[in-house]
C-alpha positions as CSV (number, residue, x, y, z in Angstrom):
1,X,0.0,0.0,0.0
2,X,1.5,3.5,-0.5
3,X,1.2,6.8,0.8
4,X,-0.5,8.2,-1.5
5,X,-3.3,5.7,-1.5
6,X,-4.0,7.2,2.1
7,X,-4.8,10.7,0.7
8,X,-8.4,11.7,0.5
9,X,-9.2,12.4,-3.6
10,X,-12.1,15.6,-2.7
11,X,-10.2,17.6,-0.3
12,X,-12.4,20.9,0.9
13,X,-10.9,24.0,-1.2
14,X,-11.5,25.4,2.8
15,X,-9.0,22.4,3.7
16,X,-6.7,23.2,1.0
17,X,-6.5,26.4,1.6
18,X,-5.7,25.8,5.1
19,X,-3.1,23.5,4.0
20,X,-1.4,25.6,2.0
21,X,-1.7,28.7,3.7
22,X,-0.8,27.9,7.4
23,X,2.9,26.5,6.5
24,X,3.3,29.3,4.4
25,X,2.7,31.4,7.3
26,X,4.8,29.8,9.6
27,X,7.7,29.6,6.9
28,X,7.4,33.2,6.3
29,X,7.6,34.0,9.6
30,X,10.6,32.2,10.1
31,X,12.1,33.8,6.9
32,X,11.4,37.6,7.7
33,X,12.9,36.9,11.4
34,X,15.9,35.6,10.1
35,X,16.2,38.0,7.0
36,X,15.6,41.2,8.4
37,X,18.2,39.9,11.5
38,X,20.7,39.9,9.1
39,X,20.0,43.0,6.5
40,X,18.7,46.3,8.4
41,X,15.8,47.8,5.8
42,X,16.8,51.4,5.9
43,X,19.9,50.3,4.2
44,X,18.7,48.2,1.3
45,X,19.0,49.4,-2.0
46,X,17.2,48.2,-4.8
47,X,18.6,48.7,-8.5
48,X,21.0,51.6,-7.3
49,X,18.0,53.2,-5.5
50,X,18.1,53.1,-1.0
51,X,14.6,51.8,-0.3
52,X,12.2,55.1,0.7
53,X,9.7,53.4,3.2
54,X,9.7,53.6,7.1
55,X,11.3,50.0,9.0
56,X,7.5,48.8,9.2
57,X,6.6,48.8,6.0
58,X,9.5,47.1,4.9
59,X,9.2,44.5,7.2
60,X,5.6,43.9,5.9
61,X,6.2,43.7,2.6
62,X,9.3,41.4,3.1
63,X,6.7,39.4,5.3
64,X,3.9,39.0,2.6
65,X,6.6,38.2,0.0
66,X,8.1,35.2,1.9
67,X,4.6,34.0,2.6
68,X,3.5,34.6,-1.2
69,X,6.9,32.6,-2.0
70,X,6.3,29.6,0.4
71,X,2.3,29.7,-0.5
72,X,3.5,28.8,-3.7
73,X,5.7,26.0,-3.2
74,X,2.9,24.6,-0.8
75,X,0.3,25.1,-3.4
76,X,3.1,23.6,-6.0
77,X,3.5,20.5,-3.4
78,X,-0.4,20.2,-2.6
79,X,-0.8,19.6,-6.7
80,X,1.7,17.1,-7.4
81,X,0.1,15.0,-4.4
82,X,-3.1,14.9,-6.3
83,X,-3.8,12.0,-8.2
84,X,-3.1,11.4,-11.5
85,X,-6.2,9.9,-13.4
């Protein structure tokens, strides 16, 4: 028996959702604490331009990015588990 006879074939798009979205979050989490431990944002630059947004904003949109990057790779992951017919 494999593993992937063990997955449910009609998964909620609420489940799914949750699936994907939740890891992402913690991932992204994970990612901006370590990111923005390392780089300071008011001394990013950005093609030869020093970034023109206050420390918050930058930490949100670095947030939201890592957790649009890591939502994708969950999504990516969530589609290649569903079966092939």
């Amino acid at each position: 028996m494999s593993n992937s006879e063990n997955l449910p074939e009609n998964i909620s798009l609420k489940t799914r959702l949750m699936v994907v979205l939740w890891p992402a979050f913690l991932v992204a989490c994970l990612a901006t604490g370590v990111f923005f431990s390392l780089f300071d944002p008011l001394e990013m630059i950005v093609l030869d331009e020093r970034l023109q947004l206050h420390a918050l904003g930058a930490y949100t949109i670095g947030f939201l990015l890592f957790w649009l990057l890591a939502a994708m790779s969950s999504l990516l992951t969530s589609l290649l588990l569903q079966k092939v017919d």
